[in-house]
TIRO-2110 file (N, C-alpha, C; in Angstrom, 1 decimal):
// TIRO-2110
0.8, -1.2, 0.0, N, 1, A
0.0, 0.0, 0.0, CA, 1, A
0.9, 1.2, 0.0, C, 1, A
0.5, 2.2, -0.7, N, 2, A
1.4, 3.8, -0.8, CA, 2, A
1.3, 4.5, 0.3, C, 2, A
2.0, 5.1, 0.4, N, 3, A
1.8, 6.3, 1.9, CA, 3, A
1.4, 7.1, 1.1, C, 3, A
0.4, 7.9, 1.7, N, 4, A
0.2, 9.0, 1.8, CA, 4, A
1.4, 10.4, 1.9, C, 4, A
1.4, 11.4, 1.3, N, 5, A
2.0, 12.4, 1.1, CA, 5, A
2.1, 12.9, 2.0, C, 5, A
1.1, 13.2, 3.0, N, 6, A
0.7, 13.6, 4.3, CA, 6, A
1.8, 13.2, 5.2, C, 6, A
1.8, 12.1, 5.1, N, 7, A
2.7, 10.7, 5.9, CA, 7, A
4.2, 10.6, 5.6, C, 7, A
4.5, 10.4, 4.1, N, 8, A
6.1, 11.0, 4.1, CA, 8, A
6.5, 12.2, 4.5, C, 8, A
6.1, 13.1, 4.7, N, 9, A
6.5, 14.6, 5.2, CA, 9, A
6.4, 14.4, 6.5, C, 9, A
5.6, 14.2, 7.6, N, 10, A
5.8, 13.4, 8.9, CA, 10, A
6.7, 12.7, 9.0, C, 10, A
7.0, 11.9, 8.1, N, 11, A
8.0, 10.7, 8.4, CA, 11, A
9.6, 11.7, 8.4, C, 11, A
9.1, 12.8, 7.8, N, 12, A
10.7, 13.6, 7.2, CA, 12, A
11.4, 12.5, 6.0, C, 12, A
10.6, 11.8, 5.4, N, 13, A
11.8, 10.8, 4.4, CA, 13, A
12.1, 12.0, 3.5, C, 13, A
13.5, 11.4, 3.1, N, 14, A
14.6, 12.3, 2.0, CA, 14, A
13.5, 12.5, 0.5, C, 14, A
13.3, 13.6, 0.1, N, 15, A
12.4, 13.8, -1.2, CA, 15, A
13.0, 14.2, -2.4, C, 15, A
12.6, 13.8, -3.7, N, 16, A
13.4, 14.5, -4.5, CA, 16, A
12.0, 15.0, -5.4, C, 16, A
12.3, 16.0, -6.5, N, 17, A
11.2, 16.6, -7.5, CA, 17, A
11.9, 16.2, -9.0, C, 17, A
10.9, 16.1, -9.5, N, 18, A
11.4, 16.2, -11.1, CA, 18, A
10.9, 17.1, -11.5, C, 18, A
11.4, 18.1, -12.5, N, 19, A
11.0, 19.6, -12.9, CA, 19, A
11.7, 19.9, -14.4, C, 19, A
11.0, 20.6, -14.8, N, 20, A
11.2, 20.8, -16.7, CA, 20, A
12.6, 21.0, -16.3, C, 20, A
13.4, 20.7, -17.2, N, 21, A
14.4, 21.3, -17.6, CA, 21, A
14.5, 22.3, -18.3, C, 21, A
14.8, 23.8, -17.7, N, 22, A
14.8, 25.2, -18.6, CA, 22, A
14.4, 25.4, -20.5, C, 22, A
15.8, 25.0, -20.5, N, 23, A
16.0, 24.8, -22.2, CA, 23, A
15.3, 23.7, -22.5, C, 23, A
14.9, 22.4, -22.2, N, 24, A
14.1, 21.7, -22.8, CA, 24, A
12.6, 21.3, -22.0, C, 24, A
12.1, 21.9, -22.2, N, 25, A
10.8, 21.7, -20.9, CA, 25, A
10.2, 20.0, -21.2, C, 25, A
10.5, 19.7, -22.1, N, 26, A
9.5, 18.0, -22.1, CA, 26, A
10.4, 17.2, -21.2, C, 26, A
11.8, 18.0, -20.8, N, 27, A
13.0, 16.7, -20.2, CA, 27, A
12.8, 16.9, -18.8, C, 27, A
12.9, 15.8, -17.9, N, 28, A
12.9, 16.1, -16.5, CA, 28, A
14.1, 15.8, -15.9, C, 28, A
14.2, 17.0, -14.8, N, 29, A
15.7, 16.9, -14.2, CA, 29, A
15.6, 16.8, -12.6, C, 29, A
16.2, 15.7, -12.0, N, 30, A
16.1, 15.3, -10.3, CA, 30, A
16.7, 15.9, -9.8, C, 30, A
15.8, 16.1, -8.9, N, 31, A
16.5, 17.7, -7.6, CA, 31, A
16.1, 16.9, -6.2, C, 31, A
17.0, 17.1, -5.1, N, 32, A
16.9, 16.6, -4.4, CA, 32, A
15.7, 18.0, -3.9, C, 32, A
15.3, 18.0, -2.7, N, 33, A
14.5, 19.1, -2.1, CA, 33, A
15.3, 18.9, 0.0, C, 33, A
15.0, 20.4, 0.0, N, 34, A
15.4, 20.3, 1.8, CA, 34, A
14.6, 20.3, 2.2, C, 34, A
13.3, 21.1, 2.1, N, 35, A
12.2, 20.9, 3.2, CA, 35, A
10.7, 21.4, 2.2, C, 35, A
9.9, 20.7, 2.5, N, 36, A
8.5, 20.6, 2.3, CA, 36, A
7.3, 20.9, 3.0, C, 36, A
6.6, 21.6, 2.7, N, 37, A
5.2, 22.1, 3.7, CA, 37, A
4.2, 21.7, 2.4, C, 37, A
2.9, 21.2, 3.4, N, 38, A
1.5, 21.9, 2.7, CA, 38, A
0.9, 23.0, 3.1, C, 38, A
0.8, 23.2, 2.0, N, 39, A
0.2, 24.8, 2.3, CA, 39, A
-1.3, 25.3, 1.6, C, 39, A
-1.9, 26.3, 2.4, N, 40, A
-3.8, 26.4, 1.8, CA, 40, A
-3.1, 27.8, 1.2, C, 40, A
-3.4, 28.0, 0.0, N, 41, A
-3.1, 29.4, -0.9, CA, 41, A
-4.0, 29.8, -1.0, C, 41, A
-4.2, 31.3, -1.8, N, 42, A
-5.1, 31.9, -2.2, CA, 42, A
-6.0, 31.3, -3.7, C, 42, A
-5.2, 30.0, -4.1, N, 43, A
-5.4, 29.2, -4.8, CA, 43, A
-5.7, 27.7, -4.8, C, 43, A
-6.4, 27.8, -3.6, N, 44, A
-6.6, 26.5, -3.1, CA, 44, A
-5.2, 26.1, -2.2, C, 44, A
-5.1, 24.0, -2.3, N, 45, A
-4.0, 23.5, -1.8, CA, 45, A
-2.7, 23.7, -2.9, C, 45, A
-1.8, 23.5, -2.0, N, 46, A
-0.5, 23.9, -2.8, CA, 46, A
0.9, 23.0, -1.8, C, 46, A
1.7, 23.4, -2.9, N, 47, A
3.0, 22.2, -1.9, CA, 47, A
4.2, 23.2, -2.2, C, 47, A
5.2, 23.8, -0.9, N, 48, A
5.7, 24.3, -1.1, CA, 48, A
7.5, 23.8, -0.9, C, 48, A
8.4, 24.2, -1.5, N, 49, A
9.5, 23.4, -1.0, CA, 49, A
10.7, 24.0, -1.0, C, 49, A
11.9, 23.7, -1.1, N, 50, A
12.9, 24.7, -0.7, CA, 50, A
14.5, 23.8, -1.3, C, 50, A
14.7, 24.4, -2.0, N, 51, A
16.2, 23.7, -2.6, CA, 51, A
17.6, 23.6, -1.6, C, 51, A
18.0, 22.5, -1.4, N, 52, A
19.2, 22.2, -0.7, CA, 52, A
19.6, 24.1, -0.8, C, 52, A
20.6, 24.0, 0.4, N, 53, A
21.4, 25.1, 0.4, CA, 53, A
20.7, 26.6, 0.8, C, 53, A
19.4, 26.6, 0.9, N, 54, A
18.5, 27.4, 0.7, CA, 54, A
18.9, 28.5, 1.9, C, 54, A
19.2, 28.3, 3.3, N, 55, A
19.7, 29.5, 3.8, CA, 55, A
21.0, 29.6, 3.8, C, 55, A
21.3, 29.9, 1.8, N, 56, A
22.7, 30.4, 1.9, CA, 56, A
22.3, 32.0, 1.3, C, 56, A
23.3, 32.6, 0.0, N, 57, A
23.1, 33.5, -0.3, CA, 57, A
21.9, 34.1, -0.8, C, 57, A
21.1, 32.9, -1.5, N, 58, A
20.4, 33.0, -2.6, CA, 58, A
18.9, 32.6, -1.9, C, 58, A
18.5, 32.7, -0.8, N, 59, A
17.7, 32.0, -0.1, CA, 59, A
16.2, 32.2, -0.8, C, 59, A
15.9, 33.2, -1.6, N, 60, A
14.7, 33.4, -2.2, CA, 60, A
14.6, 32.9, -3.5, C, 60, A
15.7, 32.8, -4.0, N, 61, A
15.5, 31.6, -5.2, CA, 61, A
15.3, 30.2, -5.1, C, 61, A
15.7, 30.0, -3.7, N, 62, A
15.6, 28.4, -3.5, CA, 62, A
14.3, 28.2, -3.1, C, 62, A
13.1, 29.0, -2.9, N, 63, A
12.0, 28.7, -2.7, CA, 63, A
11.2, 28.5, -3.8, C, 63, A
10.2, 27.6, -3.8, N, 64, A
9.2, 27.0, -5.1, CA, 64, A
7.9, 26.7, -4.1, C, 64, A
7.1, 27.1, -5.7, N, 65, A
5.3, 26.4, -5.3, CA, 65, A
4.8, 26.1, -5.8, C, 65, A
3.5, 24.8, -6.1, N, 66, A
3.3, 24.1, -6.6, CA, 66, A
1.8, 23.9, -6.0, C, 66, A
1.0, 24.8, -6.9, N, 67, A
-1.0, 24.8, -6.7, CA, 67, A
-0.8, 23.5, -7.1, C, 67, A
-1.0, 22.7, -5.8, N, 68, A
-1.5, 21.0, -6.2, CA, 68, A
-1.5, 20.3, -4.8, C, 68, A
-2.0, 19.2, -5.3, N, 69, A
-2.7, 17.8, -4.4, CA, 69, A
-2.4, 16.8, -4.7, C, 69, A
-0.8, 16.5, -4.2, N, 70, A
-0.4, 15.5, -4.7, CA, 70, A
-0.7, 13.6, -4.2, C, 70, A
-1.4, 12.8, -5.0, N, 71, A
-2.3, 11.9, -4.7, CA, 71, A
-0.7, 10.9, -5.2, C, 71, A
-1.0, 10.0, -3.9, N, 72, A
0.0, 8.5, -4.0, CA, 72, A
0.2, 8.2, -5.4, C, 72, A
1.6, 7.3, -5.6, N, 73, A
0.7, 6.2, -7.3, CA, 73, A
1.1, 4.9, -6.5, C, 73, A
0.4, 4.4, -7.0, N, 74, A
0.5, 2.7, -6.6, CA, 74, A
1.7, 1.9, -6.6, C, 74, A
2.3, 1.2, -5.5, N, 75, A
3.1, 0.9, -5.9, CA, 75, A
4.7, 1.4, -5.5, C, 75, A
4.5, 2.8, -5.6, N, 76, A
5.8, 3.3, -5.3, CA, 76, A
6.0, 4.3, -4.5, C, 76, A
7.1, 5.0, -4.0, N, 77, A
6.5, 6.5, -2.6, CA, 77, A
6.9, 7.4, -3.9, C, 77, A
5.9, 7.7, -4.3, N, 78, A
5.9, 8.9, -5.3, CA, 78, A
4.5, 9.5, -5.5, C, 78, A
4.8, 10.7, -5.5, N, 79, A
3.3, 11.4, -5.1, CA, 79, A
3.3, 12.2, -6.3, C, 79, A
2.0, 12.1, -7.3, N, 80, A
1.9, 13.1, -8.3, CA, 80, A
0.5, 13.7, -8.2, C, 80, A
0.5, 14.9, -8.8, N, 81, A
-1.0, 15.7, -9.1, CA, 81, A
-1.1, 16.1, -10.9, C, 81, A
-1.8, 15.6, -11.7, N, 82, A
-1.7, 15.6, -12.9, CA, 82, A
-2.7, 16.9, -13.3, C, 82, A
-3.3, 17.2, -12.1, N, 83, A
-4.3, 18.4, -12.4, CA, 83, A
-3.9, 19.4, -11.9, C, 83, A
-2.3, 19.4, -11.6, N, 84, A
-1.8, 21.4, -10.7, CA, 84, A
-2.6, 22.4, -11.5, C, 84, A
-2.6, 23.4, -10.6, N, 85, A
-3.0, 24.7, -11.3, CA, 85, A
-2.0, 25.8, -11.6, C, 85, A
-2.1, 26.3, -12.4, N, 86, A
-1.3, 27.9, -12.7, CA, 86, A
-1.1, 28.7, -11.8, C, 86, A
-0.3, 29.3, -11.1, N, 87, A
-0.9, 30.3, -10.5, CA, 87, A
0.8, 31.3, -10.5, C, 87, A
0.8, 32.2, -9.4, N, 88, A
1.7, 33.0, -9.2, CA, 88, A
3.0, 32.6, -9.1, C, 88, A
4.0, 32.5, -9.0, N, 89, A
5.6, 32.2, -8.9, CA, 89, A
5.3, 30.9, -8.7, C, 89, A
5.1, 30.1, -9.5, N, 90, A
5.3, 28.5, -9.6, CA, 90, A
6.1, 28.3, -11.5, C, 90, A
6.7, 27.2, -11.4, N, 91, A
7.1, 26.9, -12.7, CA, 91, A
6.4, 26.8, -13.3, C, 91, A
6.3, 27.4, -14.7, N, 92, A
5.2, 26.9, -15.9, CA, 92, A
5.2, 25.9, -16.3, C, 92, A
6.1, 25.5, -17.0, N, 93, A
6.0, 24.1, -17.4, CA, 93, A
5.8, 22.6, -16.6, C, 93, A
5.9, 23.1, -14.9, N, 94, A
5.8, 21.8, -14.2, CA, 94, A
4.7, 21.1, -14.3, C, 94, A
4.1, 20.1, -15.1, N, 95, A
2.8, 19.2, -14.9, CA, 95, A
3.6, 18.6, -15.8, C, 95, A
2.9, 17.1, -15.0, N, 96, A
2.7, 16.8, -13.9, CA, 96, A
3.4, 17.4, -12.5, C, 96, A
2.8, 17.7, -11.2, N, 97, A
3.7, 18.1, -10.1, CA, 97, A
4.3, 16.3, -10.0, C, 97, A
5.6, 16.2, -10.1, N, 98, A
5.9, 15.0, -9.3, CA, 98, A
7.1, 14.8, -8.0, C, 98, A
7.0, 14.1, -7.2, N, 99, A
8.0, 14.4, -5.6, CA, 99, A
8.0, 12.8, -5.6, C, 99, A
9.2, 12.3, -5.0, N, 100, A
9.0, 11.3, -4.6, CA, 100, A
10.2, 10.8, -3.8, C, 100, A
10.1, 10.0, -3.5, N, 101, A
11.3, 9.3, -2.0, CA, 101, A
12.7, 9.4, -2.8, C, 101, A
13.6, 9.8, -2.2, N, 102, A
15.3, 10.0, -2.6, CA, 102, A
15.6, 8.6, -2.0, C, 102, A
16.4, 8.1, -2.7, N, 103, A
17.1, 7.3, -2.6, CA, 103, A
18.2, 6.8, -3.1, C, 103, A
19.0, 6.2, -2.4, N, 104, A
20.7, 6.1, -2.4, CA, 104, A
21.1, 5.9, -3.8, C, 104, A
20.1, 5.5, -4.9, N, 105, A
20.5, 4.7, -6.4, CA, 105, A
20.0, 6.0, -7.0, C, 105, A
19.7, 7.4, -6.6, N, 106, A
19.5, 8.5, -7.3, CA, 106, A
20.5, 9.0, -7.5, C, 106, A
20.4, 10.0, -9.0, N, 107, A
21.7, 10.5, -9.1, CA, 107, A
21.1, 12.0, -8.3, C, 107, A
20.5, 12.0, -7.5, N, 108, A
20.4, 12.9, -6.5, CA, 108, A
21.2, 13.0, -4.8, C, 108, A
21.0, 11.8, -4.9, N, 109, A
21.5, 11.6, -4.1, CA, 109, A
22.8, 12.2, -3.2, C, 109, A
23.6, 12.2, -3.7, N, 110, A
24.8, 12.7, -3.3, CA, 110, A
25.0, 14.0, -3.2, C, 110, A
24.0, 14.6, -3.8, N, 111, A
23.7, 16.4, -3.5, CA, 111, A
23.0, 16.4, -2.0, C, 111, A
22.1, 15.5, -1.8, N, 112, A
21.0, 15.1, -0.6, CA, 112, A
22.4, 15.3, 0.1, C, 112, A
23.3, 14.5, 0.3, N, 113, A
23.8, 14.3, 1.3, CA, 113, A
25.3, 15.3, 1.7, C, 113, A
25.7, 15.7, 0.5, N, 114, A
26.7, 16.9, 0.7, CA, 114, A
25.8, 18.5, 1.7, C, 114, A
24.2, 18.3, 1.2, N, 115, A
23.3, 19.4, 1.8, CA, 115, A
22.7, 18.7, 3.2, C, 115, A
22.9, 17.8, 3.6, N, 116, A
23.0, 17.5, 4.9, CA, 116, A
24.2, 18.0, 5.8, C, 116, A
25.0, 17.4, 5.8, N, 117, A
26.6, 17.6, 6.1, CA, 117, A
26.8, 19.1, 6.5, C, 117, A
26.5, 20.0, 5.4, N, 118, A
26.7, 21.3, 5.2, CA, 118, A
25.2, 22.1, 5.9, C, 118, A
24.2, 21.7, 5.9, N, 119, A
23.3, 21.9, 7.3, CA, 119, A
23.8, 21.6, 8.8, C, 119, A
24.4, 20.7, 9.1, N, 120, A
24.5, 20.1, 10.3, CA, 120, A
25.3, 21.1, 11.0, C, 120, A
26.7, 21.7, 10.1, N, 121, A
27.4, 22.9, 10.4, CA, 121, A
26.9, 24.2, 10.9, C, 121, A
25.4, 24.3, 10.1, N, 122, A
24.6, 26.2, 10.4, CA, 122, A
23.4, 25.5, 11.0, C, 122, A
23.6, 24.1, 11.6, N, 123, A
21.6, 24.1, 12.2, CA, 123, A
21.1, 25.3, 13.0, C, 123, A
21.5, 26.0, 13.6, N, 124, A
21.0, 27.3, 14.3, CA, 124, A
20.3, 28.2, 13.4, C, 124, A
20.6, 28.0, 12.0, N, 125, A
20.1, 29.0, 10.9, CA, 125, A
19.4, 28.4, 10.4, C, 125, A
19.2, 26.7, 10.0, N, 126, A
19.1, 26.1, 9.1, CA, 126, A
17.7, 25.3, 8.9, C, 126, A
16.9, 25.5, 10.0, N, 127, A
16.1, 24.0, 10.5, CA, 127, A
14.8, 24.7, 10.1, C, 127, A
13.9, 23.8, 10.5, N, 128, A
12.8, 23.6, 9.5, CA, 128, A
11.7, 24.8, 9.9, C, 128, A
11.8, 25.8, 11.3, N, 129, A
11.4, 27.1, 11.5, CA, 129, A
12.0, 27.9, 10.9, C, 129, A
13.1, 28.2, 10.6, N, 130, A
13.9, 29.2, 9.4, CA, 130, A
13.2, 29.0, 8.5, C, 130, A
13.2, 27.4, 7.4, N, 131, A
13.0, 27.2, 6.2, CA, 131, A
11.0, 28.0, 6.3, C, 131, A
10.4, 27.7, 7.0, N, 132, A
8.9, 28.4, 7.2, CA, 132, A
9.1, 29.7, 7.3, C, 132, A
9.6, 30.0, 7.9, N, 133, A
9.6, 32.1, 8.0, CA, 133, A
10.3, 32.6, 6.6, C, 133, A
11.4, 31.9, 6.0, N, 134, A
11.3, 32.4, 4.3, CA, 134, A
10.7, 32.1, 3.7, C, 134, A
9.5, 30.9, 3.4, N, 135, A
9.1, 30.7, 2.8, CA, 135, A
7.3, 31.7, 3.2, C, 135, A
7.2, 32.2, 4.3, N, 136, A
6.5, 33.1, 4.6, CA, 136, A
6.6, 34.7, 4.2, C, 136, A
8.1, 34.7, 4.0, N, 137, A
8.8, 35.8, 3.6, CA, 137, A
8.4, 35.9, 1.7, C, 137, A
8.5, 34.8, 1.4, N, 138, A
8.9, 34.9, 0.1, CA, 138, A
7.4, 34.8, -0.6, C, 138, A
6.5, 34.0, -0.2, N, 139, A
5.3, 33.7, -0.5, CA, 139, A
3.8, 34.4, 0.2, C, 139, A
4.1, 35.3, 1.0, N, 140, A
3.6, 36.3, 1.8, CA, 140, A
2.1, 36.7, 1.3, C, 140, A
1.9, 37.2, 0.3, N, 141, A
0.8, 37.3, -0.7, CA, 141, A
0.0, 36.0, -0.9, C, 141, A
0.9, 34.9, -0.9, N, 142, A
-0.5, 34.0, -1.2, CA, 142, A
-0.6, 32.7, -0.2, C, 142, A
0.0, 32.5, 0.4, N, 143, A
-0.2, 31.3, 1.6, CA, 143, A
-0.6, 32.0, 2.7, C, 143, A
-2.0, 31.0, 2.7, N, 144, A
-3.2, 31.4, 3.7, CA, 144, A
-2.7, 30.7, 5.1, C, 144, A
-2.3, 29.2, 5.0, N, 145, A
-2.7, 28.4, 6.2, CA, 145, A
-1.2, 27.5, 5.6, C, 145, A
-0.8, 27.6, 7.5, N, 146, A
0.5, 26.0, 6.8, CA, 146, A
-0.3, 24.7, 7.3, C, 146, A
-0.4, 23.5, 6.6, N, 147, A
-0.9, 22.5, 7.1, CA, 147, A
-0.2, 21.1, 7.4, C, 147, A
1.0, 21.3, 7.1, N, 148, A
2.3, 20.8, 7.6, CA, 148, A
3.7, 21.0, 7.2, C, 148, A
END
């Protein structure tokens, strides 16, 4: 049986996204992610997330959002929404939204874990109340309610 999305984010398991690649939007490219919320927007539900390294220089580019409801697939811990919506500072080309469990045979992987290591050093800066007050900072206008 699949977990629920709800349930890996509780669980804290390691997550990664696949996302258009710029120059070729049909290609998808694995990103690990550092931290994840649901979130209620002015656009309904939405999933918000935050790229390794995120409280370094660049901390407002490492934030993303994603108007969607991401529903289990069978089978595997990967959570997609084939119906996201459009909305304000989200990728255009992302649809399907897809997230799903990182694991050690990703070629993600090893970024996961160089952005661990390099967390462990600033956790005072780094932990998952920081990662919510910029992403409150950055998304200010449209997230209504955090729901985890």
């Amino acid at each position: 049986m699949s977990m629920e999305f709800r349930g890996a984010l509780q669980k804290q398991l390691p997550l990664q996204i696949r996302i258009p690649n710029p120059r070729k939007p049909l290609e998808l490219l694995i990103r690990p992610v550092a931290e994840v919320f649901l979130v209620e927007t002015t656009l309904g539900p939405g999933v918000v997330w935050l790229d390794p390294y995120w409280c370094g220089e660049t901390a407002e580019a490492s934030c993303h959002i994603a108007y969607a409801s991401p529903q289990s697939v069978p089978g595997a811990e990967r959570w997609r929404d084939e119906e996201r919506r459009y909305g304000p500072k989200c990728l255009v080309y992302q649809k399907p939204f897809l997230m799903e469990r990182l694991e050690p045979e990703s070629p993600a992987w090893g970024d996961y874990q160089a952005w661990r290591a390099w967390r462990a050093e600033r956790s005072e800066w780094c932990g998952r109340e920081a990662a919510w007050a910029l992403i409150q900072q950055t998304f200010a206008d449209l997230i209504l309610a955090r729901h985890l």
